[in-house]
VOROKOL-25133 format. One record per residue (C-alpha): x, y, z; chain. Coordinates in steps of 0.25 Angstrom, whole numbers, always signed. Layout:
% residues N
<atom><east>X</east><north>Y</north><up>Z</up><torlum>A</torlum></atom>
...
END
This chain:
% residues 255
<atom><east>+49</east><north>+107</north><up>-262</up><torlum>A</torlum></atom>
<atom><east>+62</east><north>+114</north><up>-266</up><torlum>A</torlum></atom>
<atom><east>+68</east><north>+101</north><up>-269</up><torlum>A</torlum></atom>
<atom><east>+58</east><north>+95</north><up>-277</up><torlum>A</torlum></atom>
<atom><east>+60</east><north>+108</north><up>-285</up><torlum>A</torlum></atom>
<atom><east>+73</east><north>+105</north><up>-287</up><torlum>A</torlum></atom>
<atom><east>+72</east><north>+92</north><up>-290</up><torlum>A</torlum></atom>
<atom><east>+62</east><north>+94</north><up>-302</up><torlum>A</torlum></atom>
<atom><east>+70</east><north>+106</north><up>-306</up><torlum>A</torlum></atom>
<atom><east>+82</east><north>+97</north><up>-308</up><torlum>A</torlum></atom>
<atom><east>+73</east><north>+88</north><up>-313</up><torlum>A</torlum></atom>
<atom><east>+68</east><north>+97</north><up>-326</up><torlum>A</torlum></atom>
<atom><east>+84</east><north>+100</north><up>-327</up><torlum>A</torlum></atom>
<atom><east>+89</east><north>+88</north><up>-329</up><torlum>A</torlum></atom>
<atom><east>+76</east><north>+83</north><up>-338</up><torlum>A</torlum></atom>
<atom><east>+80</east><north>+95</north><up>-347</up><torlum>A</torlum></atom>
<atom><east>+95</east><north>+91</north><up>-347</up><torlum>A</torlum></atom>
<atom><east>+93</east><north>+77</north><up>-350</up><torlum>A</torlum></atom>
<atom><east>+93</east><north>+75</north><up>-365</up><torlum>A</torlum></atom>
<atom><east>+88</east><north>+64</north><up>-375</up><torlum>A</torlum></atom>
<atom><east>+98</east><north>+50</north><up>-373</up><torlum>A</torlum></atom>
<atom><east>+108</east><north>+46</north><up>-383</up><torlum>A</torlum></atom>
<atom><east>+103</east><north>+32</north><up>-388</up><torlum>A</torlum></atom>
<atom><east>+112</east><north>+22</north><up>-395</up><torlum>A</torlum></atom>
<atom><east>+105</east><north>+22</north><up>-409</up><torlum>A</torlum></atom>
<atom><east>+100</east><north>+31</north><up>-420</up><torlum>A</torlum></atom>
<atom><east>+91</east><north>+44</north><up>-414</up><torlum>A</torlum></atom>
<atom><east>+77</east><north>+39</north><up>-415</up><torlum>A</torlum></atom>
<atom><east>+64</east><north>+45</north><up>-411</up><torlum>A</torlum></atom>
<atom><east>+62</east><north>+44</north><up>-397</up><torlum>A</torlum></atom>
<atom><east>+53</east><north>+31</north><up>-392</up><torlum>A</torlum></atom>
<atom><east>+56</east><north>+31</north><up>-377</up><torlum>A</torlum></atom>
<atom><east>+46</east><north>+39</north><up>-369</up><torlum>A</torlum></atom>
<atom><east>+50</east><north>+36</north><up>-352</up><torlum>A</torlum></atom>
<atom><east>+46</east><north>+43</north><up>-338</up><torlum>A</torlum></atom>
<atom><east>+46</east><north>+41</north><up>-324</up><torlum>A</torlum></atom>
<atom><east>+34</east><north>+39</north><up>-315</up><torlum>A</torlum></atom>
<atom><east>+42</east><north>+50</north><up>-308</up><torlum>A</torlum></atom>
<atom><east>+53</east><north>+58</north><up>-308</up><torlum>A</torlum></atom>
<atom><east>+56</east><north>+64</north><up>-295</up><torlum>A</torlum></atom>
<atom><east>+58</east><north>+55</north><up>-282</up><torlum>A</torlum></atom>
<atom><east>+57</east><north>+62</north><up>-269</up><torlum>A</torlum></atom>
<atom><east>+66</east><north>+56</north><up>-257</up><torlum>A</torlum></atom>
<atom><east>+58</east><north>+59</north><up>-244</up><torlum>A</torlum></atom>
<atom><east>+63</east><north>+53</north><up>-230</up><torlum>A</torlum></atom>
<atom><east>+53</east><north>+42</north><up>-233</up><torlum>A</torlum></atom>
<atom><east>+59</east><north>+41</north><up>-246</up><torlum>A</torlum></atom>
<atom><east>+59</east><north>+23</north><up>-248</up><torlum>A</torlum></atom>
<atom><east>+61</east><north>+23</north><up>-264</up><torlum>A</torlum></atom>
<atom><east>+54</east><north>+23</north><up>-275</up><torlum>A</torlum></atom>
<atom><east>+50</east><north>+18</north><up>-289</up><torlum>A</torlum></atom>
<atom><east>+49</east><north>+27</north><up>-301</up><torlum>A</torlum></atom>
<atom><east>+43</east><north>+20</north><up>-312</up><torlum>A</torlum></atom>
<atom><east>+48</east><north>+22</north><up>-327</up><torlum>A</torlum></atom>
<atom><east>+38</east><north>+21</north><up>-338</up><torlum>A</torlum></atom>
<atom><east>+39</east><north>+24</north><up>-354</up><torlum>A</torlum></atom>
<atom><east>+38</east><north>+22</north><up>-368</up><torlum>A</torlum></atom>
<atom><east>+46</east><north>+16</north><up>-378</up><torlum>A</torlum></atom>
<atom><east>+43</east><north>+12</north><up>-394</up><torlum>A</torlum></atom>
<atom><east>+44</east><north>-3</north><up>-390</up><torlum>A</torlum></atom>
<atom><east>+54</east><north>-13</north><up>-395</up><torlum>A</torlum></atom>
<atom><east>+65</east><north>-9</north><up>-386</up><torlum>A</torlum></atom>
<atom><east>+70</east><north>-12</north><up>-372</up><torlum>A</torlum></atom>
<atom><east>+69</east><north>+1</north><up>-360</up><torlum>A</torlum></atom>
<atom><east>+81</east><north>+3</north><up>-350</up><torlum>A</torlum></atom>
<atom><east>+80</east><north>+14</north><up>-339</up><torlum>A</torlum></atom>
<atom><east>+89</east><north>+18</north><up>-329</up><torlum>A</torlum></atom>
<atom><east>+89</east><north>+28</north><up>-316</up><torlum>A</torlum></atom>
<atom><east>+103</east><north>+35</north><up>-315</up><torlum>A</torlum></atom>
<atom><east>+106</east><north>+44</north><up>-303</up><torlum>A</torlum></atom>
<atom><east>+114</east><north>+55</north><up>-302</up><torlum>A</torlum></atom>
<atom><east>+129</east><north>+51</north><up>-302</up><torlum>A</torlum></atom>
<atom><east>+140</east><north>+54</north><up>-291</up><torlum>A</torlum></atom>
<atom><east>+154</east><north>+49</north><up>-290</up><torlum>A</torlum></atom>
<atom><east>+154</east><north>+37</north><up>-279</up><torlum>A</torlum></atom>
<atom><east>+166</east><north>+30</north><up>-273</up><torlum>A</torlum></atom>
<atom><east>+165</east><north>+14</north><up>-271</up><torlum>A</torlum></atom>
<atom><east>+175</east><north>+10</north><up>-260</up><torlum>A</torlum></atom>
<atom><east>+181</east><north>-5</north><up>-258</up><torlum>A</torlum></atom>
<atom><east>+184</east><north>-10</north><up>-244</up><torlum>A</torlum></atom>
<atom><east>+196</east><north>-18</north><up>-239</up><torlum>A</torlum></atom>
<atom><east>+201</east><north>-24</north><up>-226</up><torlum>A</torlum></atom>
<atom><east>+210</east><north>-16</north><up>-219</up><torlum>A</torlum></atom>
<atom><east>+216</east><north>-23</north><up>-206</up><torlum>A</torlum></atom>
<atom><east>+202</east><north>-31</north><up>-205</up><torlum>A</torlum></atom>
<atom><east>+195</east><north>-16</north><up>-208</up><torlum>A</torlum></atom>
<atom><east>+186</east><north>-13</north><up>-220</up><torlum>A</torlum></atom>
<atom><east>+189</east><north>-2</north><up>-225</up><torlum>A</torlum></atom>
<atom><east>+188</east><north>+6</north><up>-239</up><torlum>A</torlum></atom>
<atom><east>+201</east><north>+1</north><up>-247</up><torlum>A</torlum></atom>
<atom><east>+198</east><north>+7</north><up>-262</up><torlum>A</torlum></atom>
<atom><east>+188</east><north>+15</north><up>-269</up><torlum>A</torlum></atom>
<atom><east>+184</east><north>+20</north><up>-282</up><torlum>A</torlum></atom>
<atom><east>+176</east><north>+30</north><up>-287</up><torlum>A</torlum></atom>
<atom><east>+166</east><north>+31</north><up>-296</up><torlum>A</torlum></atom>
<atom><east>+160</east><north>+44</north><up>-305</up><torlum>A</torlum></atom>
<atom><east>+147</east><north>+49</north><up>-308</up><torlum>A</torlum></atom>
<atom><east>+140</east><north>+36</north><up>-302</up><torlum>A</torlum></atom>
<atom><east>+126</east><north>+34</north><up>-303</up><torlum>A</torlum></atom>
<atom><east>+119</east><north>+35</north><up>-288</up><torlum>A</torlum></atom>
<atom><east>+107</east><north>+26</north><up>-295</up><torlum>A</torlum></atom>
<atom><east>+106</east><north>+19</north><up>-306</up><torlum>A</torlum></atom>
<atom><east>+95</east><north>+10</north><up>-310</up><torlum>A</torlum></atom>
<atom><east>+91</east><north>+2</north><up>-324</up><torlum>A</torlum></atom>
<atom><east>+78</east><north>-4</north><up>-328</up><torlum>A</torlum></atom>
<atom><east>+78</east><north>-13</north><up>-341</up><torlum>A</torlum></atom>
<atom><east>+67</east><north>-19</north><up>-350</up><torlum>A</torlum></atom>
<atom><east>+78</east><north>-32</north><up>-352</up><torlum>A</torlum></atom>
<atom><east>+90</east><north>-34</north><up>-347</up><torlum>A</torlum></atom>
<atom><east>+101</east><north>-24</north><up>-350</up><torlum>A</torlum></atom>
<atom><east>+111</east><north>-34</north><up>-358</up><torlum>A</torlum></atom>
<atom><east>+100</east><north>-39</north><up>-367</up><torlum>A</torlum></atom>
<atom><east>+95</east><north>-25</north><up>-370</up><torlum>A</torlum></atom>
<atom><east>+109</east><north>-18</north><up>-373</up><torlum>A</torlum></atom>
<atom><east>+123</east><north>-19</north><up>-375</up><torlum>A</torlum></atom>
<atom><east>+134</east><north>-16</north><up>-365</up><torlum>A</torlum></atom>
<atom><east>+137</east><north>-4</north><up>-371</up><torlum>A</torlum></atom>
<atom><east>+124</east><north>+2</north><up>-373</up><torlum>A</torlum></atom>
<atom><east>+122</east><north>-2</north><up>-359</up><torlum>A</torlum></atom>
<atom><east>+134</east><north>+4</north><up>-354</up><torlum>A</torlum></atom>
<atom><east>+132</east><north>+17</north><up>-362</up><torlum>A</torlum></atom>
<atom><east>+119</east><north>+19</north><up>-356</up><torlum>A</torlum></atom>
<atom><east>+122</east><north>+14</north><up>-343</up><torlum>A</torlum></atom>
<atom><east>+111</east><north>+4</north><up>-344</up><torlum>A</torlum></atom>
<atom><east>+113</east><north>-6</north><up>-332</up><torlum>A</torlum></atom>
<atom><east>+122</east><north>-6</north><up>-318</up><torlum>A</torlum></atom>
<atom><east>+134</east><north>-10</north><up>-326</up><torlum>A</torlum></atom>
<atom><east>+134</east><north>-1</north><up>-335</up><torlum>A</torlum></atom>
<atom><east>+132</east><north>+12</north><up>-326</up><torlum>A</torlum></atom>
<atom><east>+145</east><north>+22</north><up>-329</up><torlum>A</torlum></atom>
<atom><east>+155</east><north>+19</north><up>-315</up><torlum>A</torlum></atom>
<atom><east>+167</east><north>+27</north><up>-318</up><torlum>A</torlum></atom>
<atom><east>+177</east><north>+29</north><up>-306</up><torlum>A</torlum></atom>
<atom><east>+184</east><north>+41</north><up>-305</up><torlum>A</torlum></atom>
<atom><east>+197</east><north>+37</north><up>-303</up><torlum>A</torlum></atom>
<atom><east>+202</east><north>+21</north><up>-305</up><torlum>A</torlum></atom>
<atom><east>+216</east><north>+22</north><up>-304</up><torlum>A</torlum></atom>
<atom><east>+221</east><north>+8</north><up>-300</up><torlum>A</torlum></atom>
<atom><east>+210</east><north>+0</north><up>-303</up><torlum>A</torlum></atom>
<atom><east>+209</east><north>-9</north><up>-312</up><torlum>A</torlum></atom>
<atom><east>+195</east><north>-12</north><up>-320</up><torlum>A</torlum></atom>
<atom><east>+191</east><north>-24</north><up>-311</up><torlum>A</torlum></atom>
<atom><east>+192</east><north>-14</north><up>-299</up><torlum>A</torlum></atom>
<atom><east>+184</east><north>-4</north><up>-304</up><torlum>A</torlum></atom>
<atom><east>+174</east><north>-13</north><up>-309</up><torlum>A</torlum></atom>
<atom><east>+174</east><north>-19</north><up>-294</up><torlum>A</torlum></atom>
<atom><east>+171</east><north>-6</north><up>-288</up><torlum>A</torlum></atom>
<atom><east>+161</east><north>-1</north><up>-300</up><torlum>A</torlum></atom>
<atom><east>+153</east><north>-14</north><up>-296</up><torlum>A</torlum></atom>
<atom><east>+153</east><north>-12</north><up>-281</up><torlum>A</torlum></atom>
<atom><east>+148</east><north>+2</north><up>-283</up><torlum>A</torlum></atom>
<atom><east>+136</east><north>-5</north><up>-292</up><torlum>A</torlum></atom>
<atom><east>+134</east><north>-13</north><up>-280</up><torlum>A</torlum></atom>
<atom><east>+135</east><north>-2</north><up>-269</up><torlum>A</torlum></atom>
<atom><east>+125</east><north>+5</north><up>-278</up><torlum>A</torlum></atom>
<atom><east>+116</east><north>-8</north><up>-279</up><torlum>A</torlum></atom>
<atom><east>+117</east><north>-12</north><up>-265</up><torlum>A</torlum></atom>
<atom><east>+109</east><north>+4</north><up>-262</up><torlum>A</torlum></atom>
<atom><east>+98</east><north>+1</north><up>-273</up><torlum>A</torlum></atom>
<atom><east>+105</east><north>+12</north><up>-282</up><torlum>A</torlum></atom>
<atom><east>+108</east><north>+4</north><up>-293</up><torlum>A</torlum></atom>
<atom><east>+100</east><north>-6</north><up>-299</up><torlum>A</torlum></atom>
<atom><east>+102</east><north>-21</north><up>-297</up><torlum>A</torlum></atom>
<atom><east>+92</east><north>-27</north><up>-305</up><torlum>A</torlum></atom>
<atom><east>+86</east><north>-18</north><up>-314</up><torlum>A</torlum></atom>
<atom><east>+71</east><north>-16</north><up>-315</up><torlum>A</torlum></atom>
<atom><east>+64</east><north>-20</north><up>-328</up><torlum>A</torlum></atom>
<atom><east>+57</east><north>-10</north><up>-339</up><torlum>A</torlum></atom>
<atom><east>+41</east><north>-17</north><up>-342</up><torlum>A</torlum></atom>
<atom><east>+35</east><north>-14</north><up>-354</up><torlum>A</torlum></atom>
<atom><east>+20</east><north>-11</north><up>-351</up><torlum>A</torlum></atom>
<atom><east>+19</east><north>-13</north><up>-366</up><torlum>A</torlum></atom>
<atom><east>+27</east><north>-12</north><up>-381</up><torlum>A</torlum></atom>
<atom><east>+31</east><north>+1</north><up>-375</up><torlum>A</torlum></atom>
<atom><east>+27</east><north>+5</north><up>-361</up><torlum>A</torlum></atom>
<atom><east>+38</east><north>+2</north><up>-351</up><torlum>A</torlum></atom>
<atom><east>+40</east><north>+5</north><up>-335</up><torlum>A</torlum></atom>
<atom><east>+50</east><north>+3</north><up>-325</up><torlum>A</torlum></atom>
<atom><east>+51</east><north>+5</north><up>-309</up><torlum>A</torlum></atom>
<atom><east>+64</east><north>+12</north><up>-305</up><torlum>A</torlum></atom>
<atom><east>+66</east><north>+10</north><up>-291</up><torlum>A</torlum></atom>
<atom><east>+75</east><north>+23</north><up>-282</up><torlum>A</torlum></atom>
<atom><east>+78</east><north>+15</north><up>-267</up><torlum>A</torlum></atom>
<atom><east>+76</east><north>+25</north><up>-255</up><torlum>A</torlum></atom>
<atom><east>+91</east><north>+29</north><up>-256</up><torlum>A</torlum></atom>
<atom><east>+92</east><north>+34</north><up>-270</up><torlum>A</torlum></atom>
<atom><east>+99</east><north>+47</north><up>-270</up><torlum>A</torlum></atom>
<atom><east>+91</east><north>+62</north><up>-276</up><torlum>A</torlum></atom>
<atom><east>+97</east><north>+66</north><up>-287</up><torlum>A</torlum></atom>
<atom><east>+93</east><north>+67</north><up>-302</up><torlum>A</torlum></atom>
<atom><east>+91</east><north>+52</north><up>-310</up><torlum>A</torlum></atom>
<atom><east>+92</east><north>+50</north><up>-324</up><torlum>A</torlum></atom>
<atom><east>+82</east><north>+40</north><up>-330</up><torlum>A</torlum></atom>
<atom><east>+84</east><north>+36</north><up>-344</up><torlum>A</torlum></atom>
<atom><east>+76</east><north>+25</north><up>-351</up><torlum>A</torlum></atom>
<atom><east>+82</east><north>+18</north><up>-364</up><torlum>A</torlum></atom>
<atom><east>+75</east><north>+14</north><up>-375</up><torlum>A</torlum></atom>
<atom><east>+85</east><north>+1</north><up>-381</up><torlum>A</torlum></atom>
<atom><east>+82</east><north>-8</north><up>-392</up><torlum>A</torlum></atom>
<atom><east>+93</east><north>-18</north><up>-399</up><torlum>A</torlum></atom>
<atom><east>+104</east><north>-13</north><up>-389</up><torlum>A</torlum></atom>
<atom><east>+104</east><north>+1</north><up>-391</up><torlum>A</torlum></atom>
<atom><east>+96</east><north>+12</north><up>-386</up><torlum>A</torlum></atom>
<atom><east>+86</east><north>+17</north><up>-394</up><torlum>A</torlum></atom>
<atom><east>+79</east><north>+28</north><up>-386</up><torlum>A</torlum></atom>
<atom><east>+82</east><north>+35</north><up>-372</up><torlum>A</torlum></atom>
<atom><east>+74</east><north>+45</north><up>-362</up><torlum>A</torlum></atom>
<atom><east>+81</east><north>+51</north><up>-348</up><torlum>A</torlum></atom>
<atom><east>+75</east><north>+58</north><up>-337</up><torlum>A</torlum></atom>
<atom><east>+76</east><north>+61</north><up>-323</up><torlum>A</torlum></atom>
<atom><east>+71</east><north>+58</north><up>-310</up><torlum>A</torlum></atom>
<atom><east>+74</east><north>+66</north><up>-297</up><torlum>A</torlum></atom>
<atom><east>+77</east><north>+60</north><up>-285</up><torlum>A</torlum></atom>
<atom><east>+74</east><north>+70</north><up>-272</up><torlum>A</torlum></atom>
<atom><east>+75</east><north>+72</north><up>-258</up><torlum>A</torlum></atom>
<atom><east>+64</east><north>+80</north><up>-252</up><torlum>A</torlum></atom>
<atom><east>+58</east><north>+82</north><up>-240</up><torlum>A</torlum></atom>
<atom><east>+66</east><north>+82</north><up>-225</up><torlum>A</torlum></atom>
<atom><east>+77</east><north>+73</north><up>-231</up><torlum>A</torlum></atom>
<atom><east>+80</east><north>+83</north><up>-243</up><torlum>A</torlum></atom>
<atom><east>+82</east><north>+94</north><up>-232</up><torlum>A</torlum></atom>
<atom><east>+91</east><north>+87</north><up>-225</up><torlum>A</torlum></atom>
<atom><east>+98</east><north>+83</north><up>-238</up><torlum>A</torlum></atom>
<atom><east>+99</east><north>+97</north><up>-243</up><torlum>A</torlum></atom>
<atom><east>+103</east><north>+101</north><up>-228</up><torlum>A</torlum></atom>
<atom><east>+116</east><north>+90</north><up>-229</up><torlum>A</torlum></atom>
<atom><east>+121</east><north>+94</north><up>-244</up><torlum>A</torlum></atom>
<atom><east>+119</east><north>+108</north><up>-242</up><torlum>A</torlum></atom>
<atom><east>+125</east><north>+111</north><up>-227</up><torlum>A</torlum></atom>
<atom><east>+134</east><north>+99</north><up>-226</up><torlum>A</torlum></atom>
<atom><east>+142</east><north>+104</north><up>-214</up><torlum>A</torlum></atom>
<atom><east>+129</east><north>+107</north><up>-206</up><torlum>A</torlum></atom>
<atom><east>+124</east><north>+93</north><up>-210</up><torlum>A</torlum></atom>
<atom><east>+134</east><north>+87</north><up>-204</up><torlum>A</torlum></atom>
<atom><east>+135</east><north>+95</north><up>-191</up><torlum>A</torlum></atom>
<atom><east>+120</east><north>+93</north><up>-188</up><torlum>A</torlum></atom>
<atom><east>+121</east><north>+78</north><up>-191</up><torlum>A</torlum></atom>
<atom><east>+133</east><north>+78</north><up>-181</up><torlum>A</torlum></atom>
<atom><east>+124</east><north>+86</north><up>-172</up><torlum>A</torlum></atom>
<atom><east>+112</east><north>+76</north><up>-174</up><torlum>A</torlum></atom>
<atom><east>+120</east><north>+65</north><up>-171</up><torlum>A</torlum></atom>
<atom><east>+127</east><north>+68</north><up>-158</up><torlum>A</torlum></atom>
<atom><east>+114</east><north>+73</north><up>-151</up><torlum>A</torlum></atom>
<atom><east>+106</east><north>+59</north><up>-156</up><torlum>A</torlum></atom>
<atom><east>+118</east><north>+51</north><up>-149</up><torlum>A</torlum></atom>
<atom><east>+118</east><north>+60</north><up>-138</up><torlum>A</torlum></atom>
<atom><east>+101</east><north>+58</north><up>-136</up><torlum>A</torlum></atom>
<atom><east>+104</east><north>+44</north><up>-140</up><torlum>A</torlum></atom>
<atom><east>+114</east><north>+44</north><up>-125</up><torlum>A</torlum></atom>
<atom><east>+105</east><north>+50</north><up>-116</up><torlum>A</torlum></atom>
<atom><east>+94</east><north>+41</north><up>-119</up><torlum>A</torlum></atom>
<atom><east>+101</east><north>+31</north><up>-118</up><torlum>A</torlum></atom>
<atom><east>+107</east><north>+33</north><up>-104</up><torlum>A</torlum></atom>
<atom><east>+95</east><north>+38</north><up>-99</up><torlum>A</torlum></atom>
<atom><east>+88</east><north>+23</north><up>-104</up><torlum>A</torlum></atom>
END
């Protein structure tokens, strides 16, 4: 319980420090109405995935883009390399402030409903998510872009970034939906879902809210346990680990 409090506590937090979205046109009254069918995901032990299904409003005569950002960490992609017949880990770059998830849903296809630019400045579509590296000396801008892309892939390849972007259906001239789907290993943390409202290449109107990923239960014990008494952690898990393969002896030489 105490973790679904925080969770929801942190929740109302960051709902009342998201504010309204710059949009790429003249202010306008706002037409875009969106929600979630929820907005808190709980990670139990039998935790498998899960779909959250995003549902609004718009005015009509304009094309709906959403997307599902997780919290960002600094993430370092390494390259390997043959060493005297050995793989081993040659060169690597780092990256900042890199989304652990990210996924896009369209009502027609990213190009044909924007610009590069509005694109990129919205960070509409894998290509145009912000990939920075920390530090690039001596690499030049192919060899960046080499490890940009294979940290894309890495991501893809766990089912945390999207490969083929799901479609928004309109229900009508202003009702839309879309499923977003979480695979069993997304990480907790706070997501920030903002839904945009685009008509003749510019964005006309845009809503953000959050969703709350969670571990609760035995698992969010034993999370808790690991971040806050790291060194004991690690001791009992060494612990664990020499008495299983000590069991795991003497039943085998007794068989």
């Amino acid at each position: 319980m105490r973790l679904w409090r925080q969770a929801l506590q942190r929740l109302a937090t960051v709902a009342v420090l998201l504010g309204a979205m710059p949009t790429d046109g003249a202010a306008q009254a706002n037409t875009l109405v969106a929600d979630l069918s929820q907005h808190l995901i709980a990670i139990t032990t039998a935790f498998v995935g899960t779909n959250v299904v995003l549902f609004g409003t718009s005015d009509g005569g304009a094309d709906i883009v959403a997307t599902v950002v997780g919290p960002r960490e600094n993430e370092i992609v390494r390259r390997k390399g043959r060493v005297a017949g050995i793989w081993v880990d040659r060169e690597s770059l780092e990256f900042a402030r890199v989304p652990i998830y990210y996924a896009v849903a369209s009502s027609a296809p990213l190009e044909q409903i924007a610009g590069p630019e509005v694109l990129a400045r919205h960070e509409l579509g894998v290509e145009h998510v912000r990939l920075e590296p920390v530090d690039a000396e001596g690499l030049d801008a192919d060899q960046i872009d080499a490890f940009r892309a294979a940290l894309v892939r890495n991501k893809q390849r766990q089912q945390l970034y999207s490969r083929a972007p799901p479609s928004v259906s309109f229900l009508g001239p202003n009702l839309f939906r879309t499923t977003l789907h979480f695979p069993a290993n997304v990480p907790p943390g706070i997501y920030q879902v903002q839904v945009f409202e685009i008509e003749d290449g510019y964005v006309r109107d845009a809503q953000r809210s959050a969703l709350v990923i969670s571990k609760v239960g035995f698992e969010a014990d034993v999370f808790d346990f690991a971040q806050q008494r790291a060194p004991l952690y690690g001791l009992l898990a060494i612990v664990m680990a020499v008495s299983l393969g000590w069991l795991a002896g003497v039943i085998f030489r007794r068989s």
